[in-house]
N, C-alpha and C positions, 0 to 999 in steps of 0.2 A: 682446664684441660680435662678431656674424660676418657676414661681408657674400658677395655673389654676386657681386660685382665681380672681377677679375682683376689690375686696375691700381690699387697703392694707391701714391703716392709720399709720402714722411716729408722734411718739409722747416720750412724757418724763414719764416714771415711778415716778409715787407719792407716790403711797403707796404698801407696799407686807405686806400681811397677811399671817403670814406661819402655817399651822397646822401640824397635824402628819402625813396626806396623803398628801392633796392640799395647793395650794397655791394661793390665792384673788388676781391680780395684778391692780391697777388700774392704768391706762396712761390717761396722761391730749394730747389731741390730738391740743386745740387751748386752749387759756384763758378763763377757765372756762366750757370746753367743754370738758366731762371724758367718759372712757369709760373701763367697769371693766369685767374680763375673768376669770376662775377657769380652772387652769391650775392642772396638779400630782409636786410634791415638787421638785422629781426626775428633770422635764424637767426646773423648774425654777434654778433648780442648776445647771444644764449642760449650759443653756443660759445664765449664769453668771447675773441675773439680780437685778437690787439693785436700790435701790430711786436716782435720780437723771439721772439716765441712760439713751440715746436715746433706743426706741424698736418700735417695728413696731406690730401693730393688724392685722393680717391677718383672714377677714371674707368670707366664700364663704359657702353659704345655698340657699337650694330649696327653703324656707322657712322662712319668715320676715314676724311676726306679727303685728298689731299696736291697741292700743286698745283708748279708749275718752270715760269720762262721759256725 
């Protein structure tokens, strides 16, 4: 598969939140370094994905906010 993305991060599923529509995935990317997506329930069933699992974060946006008090 080839994607147009730039940002792929490779990491381990920690946690999945499933509700009635979405589902919360949080992937630990390094030790202590998480990074959490709201994905449809549908596509975390079809990726087979479950705690403990390698998965990859694929980011690619016009648009990255940063904000500081």
């Amino acid at each position: 598969m080839k994607l147009s993305a730039r940002n792929i991060l490779k990491g381990t599923v920690k946690q999945l939140v499933t509700g009635a529509v979405n589902t919360e995935v949080t992937l630990e990317i390094a030790p202590g370094i998480e990074i959490t997506s709201i994905i449809t329930r549908a596509s975390a069933e079809q990726l087979g994905l479950a705690e403990g699992k390698e998965a990859y974060a694929v980011i690619k946006s016009s648009n990255v906010m940063m904000a500081m008090d």
